[in-house]
mmCIF file of the N, C-alpha and C atoms, coordinates in Angstrom:
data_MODEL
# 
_entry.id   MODEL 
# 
loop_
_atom_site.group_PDB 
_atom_site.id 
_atom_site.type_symbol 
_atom_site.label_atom_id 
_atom_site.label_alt_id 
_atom_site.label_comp_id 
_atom_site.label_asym_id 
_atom_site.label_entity_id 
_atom_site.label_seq_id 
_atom_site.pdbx_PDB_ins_code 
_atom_site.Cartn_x 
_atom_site.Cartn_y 
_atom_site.Cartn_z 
_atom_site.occupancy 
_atom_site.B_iso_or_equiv 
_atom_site.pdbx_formal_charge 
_atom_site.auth_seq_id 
_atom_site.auth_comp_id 
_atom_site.auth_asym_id 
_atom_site.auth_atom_id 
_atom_site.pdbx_PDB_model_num 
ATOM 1   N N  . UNK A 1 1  ? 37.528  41.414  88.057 1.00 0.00 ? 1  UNK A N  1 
ATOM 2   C CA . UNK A 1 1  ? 37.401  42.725  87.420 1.00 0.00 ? 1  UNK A CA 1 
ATOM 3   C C  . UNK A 1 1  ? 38.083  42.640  86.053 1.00 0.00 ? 1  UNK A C  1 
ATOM 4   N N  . UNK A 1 2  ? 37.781  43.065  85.112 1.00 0.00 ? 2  UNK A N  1 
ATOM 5   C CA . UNK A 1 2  ? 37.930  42.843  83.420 1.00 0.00 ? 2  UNK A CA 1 
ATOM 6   C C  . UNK A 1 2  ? 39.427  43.732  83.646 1.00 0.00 ? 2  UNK A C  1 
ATOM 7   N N  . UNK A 1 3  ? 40.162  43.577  82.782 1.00 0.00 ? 3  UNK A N  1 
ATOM 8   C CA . UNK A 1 3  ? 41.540  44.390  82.279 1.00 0.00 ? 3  UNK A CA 1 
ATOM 9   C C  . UNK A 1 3  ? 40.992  45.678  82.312 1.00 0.00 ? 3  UNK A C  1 
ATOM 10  N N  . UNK A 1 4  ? 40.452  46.129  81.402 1.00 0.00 ? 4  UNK A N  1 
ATOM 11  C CA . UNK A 1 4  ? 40.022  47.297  81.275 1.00 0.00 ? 4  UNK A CA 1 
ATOM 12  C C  . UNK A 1 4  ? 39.799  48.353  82.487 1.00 0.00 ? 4  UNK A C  1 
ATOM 13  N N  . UNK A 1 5  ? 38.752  48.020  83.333 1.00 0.00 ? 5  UNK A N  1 
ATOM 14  C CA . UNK A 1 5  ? 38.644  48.809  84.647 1.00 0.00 ? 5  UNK A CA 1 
ATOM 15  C C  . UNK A 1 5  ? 40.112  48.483  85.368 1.00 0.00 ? 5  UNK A C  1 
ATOM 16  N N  . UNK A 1 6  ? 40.674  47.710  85.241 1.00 0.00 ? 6  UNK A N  1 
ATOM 17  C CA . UNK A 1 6  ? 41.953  47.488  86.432 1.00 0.00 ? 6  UNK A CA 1 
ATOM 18  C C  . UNK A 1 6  ? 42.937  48.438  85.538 1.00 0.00 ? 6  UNK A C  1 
ATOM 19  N N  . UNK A 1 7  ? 43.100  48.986  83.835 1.00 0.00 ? 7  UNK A N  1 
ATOM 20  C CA . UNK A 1 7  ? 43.813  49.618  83.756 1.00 0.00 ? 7  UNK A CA 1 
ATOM 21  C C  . UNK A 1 7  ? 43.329  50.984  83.919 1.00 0.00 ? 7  UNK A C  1 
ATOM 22  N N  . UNK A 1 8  ? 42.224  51.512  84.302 1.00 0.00 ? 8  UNK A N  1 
ATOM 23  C CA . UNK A 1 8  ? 41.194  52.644  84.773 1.00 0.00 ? 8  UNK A CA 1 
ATOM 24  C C  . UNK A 1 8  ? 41.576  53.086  85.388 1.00 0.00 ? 8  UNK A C  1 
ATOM 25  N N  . UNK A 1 9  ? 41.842  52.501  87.010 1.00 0.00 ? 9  UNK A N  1 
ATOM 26  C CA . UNK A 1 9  ? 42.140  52.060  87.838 1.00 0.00 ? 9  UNK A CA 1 
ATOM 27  C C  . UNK A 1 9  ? 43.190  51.928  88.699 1.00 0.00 ? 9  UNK A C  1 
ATOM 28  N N  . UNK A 1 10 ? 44.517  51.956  88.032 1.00 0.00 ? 10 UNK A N  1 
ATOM 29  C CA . UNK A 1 10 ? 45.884  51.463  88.626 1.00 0.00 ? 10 UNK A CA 1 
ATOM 30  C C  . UNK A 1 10 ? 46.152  52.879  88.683 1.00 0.00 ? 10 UNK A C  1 
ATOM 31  N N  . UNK A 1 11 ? 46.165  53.697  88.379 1.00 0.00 ? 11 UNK A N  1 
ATOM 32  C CA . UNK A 1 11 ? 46.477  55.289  88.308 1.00 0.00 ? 11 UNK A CA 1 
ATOM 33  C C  . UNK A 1 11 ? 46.167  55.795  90.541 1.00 0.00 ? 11 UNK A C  1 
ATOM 34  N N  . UNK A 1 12 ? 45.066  55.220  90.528 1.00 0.00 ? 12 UNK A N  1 
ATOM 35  C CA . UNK A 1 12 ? 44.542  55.381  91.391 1.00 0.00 ? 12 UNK A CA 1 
ATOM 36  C C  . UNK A 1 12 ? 44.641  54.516  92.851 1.00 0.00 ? 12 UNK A C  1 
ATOM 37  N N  . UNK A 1 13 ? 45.718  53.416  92.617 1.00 0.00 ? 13 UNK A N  1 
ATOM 38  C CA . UNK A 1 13 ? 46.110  52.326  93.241 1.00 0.00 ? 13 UNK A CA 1 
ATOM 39  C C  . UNK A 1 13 ? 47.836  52.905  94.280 1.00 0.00 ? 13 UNK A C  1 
ATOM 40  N N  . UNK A 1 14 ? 47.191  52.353  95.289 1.00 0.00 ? 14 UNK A N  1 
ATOM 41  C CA . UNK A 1 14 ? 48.658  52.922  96.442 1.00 0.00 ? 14 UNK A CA 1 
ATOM 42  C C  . UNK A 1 14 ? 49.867  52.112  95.772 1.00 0.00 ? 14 UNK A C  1 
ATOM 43  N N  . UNK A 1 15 ? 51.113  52.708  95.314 1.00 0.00 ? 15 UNK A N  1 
ATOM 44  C CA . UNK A 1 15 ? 52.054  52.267  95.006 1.00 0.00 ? 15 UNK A CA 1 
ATOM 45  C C  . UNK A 1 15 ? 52.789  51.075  96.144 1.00 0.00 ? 15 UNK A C  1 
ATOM 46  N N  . UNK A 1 16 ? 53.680  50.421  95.537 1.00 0.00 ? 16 UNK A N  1 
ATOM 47  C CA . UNK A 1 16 ? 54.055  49.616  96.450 1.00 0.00 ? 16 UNK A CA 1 
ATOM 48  C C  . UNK A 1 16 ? 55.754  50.023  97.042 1.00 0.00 ? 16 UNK A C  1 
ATOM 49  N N  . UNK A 1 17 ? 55.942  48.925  98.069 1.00 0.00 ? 17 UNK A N  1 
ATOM 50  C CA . UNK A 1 17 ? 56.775  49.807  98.784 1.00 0.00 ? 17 UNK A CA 1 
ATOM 51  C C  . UNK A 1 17 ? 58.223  49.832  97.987 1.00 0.00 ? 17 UNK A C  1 
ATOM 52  N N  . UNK A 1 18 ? 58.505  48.798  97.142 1.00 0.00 ? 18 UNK A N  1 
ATOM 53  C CA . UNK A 1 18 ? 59.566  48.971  96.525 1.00 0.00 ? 18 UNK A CA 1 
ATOM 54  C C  . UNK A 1 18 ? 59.520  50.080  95.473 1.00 0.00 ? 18 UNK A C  1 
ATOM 55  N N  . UNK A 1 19 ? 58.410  50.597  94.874 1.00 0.00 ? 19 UNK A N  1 
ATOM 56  C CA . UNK A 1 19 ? 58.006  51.588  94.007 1.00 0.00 ? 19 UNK A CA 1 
ATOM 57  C C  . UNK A 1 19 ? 58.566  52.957  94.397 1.00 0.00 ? 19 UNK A C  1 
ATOM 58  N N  . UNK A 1 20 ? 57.824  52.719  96.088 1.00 0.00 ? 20 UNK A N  1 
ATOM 59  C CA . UNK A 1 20 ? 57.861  54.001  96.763 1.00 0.00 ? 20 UNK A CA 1 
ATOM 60  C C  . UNK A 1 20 ? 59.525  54.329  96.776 1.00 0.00 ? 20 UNK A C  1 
ATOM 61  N N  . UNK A 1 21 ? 60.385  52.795  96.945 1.00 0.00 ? 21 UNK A N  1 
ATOM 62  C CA . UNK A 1 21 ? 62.157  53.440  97.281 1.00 0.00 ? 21 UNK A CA 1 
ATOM 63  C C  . UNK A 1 21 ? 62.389  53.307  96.274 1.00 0.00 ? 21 UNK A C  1 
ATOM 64  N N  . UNK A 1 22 ? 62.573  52.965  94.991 1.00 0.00 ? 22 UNK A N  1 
ATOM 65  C CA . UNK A 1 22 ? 62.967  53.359  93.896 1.00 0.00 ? 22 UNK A CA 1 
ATOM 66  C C  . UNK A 1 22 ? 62.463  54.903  93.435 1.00 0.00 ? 22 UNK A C  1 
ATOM 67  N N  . UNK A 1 23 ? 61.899  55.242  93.588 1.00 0.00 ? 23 UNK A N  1 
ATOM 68  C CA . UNK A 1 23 ? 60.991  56.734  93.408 1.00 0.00 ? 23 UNK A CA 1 
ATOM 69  C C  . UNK A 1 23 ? 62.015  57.989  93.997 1.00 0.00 ? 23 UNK A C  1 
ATOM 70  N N  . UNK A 1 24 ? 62.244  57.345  95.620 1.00 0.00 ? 24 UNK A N  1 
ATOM 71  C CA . UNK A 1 24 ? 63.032  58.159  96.420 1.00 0.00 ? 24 UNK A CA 1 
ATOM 72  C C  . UNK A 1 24 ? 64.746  57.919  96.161 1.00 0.00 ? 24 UNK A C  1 
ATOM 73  N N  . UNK A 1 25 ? 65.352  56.782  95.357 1.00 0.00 ? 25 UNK A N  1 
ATOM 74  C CA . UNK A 1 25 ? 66.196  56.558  95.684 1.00 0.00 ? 25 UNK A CA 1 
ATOM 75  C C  . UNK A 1 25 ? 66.684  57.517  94.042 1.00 0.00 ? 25 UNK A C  1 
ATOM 76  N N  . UNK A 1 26 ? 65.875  56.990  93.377 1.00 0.00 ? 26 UNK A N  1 
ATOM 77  C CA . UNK A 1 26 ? 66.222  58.054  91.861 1.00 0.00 ? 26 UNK A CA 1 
ATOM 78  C C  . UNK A 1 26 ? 66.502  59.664  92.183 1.00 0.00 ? 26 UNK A C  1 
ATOM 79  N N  . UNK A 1 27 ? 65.238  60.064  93.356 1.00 0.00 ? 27 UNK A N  1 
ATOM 80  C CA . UNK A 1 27 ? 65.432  61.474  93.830 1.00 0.00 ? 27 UNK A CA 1 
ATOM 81  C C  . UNK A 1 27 ? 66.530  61.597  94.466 1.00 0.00 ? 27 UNK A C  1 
ATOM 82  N N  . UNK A 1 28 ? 67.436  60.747  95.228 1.00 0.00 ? 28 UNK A N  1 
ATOM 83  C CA . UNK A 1 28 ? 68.128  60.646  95.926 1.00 0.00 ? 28 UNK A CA 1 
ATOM 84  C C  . UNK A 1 28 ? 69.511  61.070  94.761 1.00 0.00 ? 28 UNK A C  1 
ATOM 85  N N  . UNK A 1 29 ? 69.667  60.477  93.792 1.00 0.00 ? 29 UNK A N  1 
ATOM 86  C CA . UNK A 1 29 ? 70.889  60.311  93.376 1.00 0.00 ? 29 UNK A CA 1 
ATOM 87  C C  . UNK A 1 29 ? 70.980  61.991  92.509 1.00 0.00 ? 29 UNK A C  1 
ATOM 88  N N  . UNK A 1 30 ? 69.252  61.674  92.095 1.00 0.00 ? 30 UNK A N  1 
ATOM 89  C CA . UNK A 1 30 ? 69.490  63.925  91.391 1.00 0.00 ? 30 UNK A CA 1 
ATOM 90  C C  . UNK A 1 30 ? 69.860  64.683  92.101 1.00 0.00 ? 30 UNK A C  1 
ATOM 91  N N  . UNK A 1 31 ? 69.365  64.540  93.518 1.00 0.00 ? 31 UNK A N  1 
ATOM 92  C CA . UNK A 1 31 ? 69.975  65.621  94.346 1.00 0.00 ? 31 UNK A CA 1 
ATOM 93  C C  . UNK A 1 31 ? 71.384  65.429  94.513 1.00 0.00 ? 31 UNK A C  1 
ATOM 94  N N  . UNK A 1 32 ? 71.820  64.605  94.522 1.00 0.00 ? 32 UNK A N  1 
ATOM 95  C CA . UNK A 1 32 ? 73.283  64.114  94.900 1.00 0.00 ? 32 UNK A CA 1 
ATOM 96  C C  . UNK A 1 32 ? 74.326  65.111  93.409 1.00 0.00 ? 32 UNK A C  1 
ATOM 97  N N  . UNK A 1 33 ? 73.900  64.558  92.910 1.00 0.00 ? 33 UNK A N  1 
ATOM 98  C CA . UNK A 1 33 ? 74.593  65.195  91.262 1.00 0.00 ? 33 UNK A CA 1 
ATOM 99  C C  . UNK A 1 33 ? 74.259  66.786  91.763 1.00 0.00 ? 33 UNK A C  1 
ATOM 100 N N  . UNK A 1 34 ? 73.165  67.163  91.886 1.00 0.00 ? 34 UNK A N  1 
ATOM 101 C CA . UNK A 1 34 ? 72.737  69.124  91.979 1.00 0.00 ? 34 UNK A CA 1 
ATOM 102 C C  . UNK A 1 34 ? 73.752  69.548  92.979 1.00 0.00 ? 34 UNK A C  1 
ATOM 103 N N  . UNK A 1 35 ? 73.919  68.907  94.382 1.00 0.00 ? 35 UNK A N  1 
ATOM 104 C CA . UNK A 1 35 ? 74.726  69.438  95.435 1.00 0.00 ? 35 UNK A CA 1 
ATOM 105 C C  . UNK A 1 35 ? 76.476  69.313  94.928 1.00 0.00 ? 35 UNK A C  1 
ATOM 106 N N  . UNK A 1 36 ? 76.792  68.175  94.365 1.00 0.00 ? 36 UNK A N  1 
ATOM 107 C CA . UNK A 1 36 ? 77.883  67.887  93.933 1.00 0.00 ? 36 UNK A CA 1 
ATOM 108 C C  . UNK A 1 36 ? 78.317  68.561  93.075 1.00 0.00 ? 36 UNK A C  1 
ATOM 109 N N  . UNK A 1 37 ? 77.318  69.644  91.901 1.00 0.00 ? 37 UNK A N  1 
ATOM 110 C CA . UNK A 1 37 ? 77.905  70.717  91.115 1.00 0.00 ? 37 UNK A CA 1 
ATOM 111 C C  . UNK A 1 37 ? 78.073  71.837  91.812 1.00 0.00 ? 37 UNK A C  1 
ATOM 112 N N  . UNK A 1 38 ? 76.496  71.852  92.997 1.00 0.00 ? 38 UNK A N  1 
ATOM 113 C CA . UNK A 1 38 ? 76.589  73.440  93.568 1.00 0.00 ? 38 UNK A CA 1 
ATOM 114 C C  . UNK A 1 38 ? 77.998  73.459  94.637 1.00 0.00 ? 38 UNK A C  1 
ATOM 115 N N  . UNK A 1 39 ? 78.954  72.450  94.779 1.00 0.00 ? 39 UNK A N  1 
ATOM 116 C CA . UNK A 1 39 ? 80.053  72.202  95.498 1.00 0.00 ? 39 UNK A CA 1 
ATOM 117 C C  . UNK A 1 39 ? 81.190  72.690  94.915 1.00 0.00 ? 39 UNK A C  1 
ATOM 118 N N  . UNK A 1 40 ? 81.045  71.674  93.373 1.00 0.00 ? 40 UNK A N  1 
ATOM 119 C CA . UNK A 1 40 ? 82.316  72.418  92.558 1.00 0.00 ? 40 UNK A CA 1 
ATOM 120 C C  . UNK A 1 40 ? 82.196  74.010  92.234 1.00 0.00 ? 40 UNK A C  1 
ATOM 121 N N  . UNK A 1 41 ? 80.842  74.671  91.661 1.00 0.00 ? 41 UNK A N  1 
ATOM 122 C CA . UNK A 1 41 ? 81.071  75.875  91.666 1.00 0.00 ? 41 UNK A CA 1 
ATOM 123 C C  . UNK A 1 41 ? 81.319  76.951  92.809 1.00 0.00 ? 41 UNK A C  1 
ATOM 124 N N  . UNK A 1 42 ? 80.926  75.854  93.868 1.00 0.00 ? 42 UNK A N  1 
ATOM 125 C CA . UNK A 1 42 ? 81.738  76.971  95.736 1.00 0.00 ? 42 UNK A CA 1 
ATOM 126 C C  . UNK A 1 42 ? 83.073  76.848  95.257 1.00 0.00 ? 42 UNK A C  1 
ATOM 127 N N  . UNK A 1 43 ? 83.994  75.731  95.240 1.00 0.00 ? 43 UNK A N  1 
ATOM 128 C CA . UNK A 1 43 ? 85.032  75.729  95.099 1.00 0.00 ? 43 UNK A CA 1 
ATOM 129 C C  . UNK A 1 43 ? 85.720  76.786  94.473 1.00 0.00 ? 43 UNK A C  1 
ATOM 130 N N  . UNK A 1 44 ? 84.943  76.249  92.921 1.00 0.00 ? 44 UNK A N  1 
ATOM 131 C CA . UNK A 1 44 ? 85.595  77.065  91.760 1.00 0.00 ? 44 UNK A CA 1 
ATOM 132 C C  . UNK A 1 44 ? 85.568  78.616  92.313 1.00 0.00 ? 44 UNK A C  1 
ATOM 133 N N  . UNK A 1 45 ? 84.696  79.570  93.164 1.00 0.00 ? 45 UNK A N  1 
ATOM 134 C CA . UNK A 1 45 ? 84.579  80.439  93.232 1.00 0.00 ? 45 UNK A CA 1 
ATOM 135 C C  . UNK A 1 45 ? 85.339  80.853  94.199 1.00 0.00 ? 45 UNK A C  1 
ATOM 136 N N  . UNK A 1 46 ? 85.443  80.062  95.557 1.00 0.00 ? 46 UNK A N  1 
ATOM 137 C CA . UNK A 1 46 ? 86.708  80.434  96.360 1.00 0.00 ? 46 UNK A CA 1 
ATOM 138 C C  . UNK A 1 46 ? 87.904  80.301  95.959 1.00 0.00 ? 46 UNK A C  1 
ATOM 139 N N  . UNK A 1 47 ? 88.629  79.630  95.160 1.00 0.00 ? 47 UNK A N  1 
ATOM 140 C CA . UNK A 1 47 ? 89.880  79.695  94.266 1.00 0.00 ? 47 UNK A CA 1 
ATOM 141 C C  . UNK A 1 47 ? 89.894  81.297  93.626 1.00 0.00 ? 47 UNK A C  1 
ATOM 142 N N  . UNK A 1 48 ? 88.642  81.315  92.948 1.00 0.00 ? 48 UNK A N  1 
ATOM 143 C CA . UNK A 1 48 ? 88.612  82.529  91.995 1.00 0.00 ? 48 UNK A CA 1 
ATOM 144 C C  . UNK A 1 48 ? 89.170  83.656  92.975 1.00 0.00 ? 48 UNK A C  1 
ATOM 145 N N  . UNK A 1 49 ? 88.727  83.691  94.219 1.00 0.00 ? 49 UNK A N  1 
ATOM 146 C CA . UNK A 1 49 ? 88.184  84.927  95.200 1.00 0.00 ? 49 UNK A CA 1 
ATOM 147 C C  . UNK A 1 49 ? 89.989  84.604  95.799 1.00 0.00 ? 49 UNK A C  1 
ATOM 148 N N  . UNK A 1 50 ? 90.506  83.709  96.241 1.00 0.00 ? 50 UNK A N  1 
ATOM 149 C CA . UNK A 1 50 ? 91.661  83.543  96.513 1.00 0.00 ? 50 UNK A CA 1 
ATOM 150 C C  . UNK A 1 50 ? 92.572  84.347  95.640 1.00 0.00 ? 50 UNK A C  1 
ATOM 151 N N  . UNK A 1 51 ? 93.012  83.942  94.046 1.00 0.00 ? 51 UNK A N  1 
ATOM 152 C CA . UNK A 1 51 ? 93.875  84.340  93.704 1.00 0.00 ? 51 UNK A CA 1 
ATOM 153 C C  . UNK A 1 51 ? 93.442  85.576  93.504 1.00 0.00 ? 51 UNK A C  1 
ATOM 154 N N  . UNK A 1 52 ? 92.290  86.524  93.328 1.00 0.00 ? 52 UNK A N  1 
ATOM 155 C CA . UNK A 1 52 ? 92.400  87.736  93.821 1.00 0.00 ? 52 UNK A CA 1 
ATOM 156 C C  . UNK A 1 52 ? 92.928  88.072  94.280 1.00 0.00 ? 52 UNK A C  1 
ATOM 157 N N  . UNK A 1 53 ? 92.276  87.803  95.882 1.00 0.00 ? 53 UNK A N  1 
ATOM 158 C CA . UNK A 1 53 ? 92.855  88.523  96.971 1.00 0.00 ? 53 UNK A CA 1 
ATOM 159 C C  . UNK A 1 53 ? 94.448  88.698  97.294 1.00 0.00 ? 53 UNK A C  1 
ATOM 160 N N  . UNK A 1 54 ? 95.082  87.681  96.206 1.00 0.00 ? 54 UNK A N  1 
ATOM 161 C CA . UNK A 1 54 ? 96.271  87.575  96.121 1.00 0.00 ? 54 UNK A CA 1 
ATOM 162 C C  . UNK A 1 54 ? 97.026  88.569  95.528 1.00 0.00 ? 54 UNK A C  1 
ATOM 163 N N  . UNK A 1 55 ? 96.687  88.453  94.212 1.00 0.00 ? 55 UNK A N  1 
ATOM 164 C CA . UNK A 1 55 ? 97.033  89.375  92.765 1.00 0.00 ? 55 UNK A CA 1 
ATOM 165 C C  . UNK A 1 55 ? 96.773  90.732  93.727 1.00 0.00 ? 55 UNK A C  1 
ATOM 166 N N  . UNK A 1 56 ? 95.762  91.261  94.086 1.00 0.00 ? 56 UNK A N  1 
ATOM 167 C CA . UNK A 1 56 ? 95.855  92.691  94.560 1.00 0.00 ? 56 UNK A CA 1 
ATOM 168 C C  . UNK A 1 56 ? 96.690  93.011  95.819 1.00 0.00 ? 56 UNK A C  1 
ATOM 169 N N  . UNK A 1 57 ? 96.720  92.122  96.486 1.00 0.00 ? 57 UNK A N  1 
ATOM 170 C CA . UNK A 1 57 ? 97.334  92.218  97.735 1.00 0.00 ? 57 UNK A CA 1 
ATOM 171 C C  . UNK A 1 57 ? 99.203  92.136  96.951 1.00 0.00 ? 57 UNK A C  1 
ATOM 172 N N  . UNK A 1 58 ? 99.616  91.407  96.435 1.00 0.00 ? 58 UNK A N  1 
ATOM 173 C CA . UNK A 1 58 ? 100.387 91.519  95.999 1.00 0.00 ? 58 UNK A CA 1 
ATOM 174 C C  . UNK A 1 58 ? 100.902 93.324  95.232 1.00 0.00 ? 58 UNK A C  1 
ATOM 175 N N  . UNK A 1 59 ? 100.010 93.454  94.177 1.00 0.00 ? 59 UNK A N  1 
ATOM 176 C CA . UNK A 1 59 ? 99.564  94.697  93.581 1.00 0.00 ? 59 UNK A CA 1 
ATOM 177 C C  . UNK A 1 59 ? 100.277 95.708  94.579 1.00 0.00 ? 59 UNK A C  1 
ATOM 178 N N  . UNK A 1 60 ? 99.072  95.954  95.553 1.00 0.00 ? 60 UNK A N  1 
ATOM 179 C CA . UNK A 1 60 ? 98.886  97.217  96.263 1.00 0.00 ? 60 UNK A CA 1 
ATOM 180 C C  . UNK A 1 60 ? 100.374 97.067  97.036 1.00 0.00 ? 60 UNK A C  1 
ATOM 181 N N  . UNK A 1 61 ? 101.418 95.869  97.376 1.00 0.00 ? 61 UNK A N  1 
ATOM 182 C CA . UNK A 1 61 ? 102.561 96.033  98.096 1.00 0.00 ? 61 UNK A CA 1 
ATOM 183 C C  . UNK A 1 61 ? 103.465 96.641  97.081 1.00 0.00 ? 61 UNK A C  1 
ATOM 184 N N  . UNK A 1 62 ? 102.903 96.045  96.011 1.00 0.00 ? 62 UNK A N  1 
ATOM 185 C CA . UNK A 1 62 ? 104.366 96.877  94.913 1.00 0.00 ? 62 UNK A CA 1 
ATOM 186 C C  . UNK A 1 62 ? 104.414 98.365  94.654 1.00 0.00 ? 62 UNK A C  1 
ATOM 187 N N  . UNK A 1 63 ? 103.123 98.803  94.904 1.00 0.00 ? 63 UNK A N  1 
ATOM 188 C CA . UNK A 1 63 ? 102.396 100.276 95.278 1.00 0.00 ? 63 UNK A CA 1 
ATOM 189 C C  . UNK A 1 63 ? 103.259 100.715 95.927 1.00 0.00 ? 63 UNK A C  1 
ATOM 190 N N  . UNK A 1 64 ? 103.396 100.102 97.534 1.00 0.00 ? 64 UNK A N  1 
ATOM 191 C CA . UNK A 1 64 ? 103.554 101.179 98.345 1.00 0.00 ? 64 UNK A CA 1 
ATOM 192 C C  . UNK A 1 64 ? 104.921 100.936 98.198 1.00 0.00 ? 64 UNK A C  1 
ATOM 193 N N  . UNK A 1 65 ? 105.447 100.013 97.928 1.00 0.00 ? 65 UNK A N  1 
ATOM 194 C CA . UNK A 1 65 ? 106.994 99.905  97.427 1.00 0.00 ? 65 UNK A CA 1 
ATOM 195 C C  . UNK A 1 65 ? 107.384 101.144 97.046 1.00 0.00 ? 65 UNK A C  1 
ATOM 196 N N  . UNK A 1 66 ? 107.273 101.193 95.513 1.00 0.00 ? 66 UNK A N  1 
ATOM 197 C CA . UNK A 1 66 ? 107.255 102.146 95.114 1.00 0.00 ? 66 UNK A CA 1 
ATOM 198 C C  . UNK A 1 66 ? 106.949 103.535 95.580 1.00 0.00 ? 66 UNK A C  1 
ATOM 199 N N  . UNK A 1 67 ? 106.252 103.788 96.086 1.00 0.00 ? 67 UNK A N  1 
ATOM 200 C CA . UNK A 1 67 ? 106.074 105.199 96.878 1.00 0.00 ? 67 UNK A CA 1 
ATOM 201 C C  . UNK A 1 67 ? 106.700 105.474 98.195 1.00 0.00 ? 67 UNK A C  1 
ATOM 202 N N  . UNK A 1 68 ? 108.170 104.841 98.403 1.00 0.00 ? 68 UNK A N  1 
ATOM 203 C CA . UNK A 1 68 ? 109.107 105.072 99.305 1.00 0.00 ? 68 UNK A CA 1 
ATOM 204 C C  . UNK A 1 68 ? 110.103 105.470 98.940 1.00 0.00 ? 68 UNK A C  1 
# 
């Protein structure tokens, strides 16, 4: 078969199997990076939600302190 039709052609050709795990293993590592940020921003947000709950809880005791 001439170059030409085989480059026609290869579009349309079953990838091979090392193709196929390099394909998945690239997907593999994006997802890895996406979960690994959507992790730090859980973090970052339970810290956030922590020293809240702190600061007010703290807050509201000096409140009732005061109103004795």
């Amino acid at each position: 078969m001439p170059r030409f039709f085989r480059s026609i052609f290869k579009p349309f050709s079953m990838p091979s199997a090392e193709m196929v795990a390099l394909t998945e293993y690239e997907q593999a590592k994006r997802e890895l990076l996406a979960s690994q940020s959507a992790r730090e921003y859980a973090q970052a947000m339970v810290n956030y939600n922590t020293d809240r709950v702190n600061r007010l809880y703290t807050y509201l005791n000096r409140i009732a302190g005061e109103k004795k």
